[in-house]
C-alpha positions in Angstrom: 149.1 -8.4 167.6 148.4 -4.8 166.8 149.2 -5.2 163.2 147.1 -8.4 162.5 144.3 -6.3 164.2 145.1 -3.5 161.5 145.2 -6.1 158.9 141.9 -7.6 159.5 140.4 -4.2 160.0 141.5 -3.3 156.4 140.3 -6.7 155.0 137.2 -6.1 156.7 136.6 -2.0 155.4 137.8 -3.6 151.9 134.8 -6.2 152.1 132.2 -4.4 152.5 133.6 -1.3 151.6 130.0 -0.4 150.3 128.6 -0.7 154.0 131.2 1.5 155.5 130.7 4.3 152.7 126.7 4.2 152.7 127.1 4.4 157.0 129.7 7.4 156.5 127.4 9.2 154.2 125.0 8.9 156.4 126.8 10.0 159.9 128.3 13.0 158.1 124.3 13.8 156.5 123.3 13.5 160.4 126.0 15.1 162.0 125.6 18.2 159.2 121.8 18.4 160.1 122.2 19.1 163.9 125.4 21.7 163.3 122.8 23.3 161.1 120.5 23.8 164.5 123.3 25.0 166.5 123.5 29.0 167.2 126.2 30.8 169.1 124.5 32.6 172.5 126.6 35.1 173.4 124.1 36.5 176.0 125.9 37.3 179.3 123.8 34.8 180.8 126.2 31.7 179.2 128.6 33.0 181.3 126.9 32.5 185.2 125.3 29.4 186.6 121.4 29.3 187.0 122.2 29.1 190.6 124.6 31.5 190.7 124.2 34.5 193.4 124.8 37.5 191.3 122.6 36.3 188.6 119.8 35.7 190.9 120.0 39.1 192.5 120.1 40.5 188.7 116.9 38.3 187.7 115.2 39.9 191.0 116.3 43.3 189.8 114.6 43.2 186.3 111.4 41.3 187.9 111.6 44.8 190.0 112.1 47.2 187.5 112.3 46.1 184.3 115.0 44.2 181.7 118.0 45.9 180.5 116.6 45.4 176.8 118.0 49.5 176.4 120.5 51.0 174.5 121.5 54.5 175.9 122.9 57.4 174.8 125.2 59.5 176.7 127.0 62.9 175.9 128.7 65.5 177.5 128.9 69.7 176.7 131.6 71.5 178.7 129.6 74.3 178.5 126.5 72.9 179.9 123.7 70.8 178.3 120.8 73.7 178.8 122.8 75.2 175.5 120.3 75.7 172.3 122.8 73.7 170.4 123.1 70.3 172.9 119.4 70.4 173.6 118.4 70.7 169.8 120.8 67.3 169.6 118.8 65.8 171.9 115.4 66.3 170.6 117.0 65.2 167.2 118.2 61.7 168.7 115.2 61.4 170.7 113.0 61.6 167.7 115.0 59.3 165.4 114.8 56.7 168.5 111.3 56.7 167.8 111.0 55.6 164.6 113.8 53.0 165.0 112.8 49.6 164.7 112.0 47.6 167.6 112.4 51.0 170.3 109.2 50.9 172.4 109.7 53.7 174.3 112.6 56.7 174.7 113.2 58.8 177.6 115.6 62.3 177.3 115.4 65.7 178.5 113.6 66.6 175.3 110.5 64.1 175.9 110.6 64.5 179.8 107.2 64.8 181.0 107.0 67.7 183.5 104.3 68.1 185.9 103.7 71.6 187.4 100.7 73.8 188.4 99.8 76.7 186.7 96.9 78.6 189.4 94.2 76.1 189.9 95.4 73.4 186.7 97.7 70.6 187.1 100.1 70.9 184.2 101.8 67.9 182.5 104.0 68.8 179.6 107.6 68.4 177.5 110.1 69.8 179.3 111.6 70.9 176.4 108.3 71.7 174.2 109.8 73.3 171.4 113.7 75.0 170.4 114.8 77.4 170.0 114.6 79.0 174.0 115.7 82.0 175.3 119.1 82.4 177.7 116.1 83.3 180.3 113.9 80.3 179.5 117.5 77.6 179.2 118.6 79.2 182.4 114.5 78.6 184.0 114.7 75.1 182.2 117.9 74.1 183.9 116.7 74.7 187.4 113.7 73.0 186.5 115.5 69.7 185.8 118.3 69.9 188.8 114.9 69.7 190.9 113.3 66.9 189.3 114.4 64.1 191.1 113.8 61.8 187.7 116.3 64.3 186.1 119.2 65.1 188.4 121.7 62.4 188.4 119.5 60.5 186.0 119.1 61.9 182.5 121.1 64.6 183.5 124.6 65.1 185.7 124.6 66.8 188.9 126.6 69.7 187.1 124.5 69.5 184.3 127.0 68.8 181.4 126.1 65.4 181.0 123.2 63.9 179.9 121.4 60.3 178.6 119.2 59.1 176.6 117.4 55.5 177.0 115.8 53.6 174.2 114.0 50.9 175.5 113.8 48.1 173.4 111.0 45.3 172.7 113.1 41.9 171.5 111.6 38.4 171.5 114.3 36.1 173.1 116.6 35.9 170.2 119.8 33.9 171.0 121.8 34.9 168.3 120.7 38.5 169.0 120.2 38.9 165.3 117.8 41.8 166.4 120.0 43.9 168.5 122.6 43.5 165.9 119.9 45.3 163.5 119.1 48.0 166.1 123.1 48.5 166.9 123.7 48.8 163.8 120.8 51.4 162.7 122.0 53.6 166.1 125.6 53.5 165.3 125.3 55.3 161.9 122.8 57.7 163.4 124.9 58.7 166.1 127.7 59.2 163.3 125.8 61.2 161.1 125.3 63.2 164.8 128.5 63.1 165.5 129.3 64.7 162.2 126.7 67.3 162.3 127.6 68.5 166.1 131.0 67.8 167.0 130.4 65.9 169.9 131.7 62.5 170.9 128.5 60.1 171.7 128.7 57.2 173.5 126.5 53.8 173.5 125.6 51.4 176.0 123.5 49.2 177.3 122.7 45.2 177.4 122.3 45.0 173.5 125.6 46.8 173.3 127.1 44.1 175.5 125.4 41.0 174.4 126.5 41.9 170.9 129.8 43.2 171.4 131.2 39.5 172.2 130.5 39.1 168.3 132.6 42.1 166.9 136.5 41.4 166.3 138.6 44.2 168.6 
């Protein structure tokens, strides 16, 4: 039975061999088109379901406060951070962050816009205005930013040997996160070149960092 059906179904692809080849050309042509349309998402959002509890509370957290479209910075000096030397990499970084495509907006101890009163004027400046400073004026600037409460165990560690700096990013939704891959790749040699310059060991992070990293081979 099964090889008269085998038969016949050769007979029949023989006969009108020209029907089966026109219909093949045509399901591969259609089948090529849609692959062509198809994009690999590796945002961390593939990975949840839209109903899913910690995805919801996340979604409620950047309706709050904002997306997580940042790439930050974050680098540590045994010696402390209020040294000429890490706060001079700092303003470096944060000014190179400003020109880099797609970065809307960077925050750092450089940039850090303090508010103080100075006899009857209300004061809003740079923390760190201009470099080089004094041991009296990094030792003043250091207990400035242990007291700001947007500093301390934010852009800078409670011991003040660690700091961050935040890029924040402004991405249509992209996803094949073809733009972050641009940005990540324009920060990685920068931090390289700072890295190479300073001696110290940078790390990045951040959700392009992780959206993209599903992409790169380990």
């Amino acid at each position: 039975m099964e090889k008269n059906y085998t038969t016949n179904f050769a007979h029949w692809t023989y006969k009108y061999r020209w029907v089966v080849l026109v219909l093949s050309i045509a399901a591969v042509m259609g089948v090529g088109q849609a692959a062509s349309k198809l994009v690999f998402d590796t945002s961390y959002r593939i990975w949840f379901h839209d109903k899913d509890p910690n995805l919801i509370a996340y979604d409620i957290f950047e309706d709050t406060f904002g997306s997580d479209d940042s790439i930050l910075i974050v680098f540590k000096d045994k010696q402390g951070i209020f040294t000429n030397k890490a706060l001079e990499t700092i303003k470096r970084l944060t000014d190179k962050l400003w020109k880099t495509t797609r970065v809307v907006r960077v925050d750092s101890l450089s940039n850090f816009q303090w508010t103080h009163g100075e006899e009857d004027d209300l004061l809003v400046e740079d923390l760190i205005p201009e470099l080089p400073l004094s041991e009296e004026e990094l030792s003043r600037k250091k207990a400035i930013a242990l007291a700001e409460k947007m500093v301390s165990g934010l852009l800078l560690s409670k011991d003040a040997t660690t700091t961050m700096i935040m890029a924040k990013l402004q991405i249509e939704e992209d996803p094949s996160n073809t733009h972050y891959k641009e940005v990540r790749e324009i920060v990685e040699k920068m931090l390289a070149e700072e890295e190479a310059k300073t001696g110290y060991r940078l790390y990045i992070q951040g959700g392009p960092i992780i959206d993209t990293s599903i992409e790169i081979p380990s």
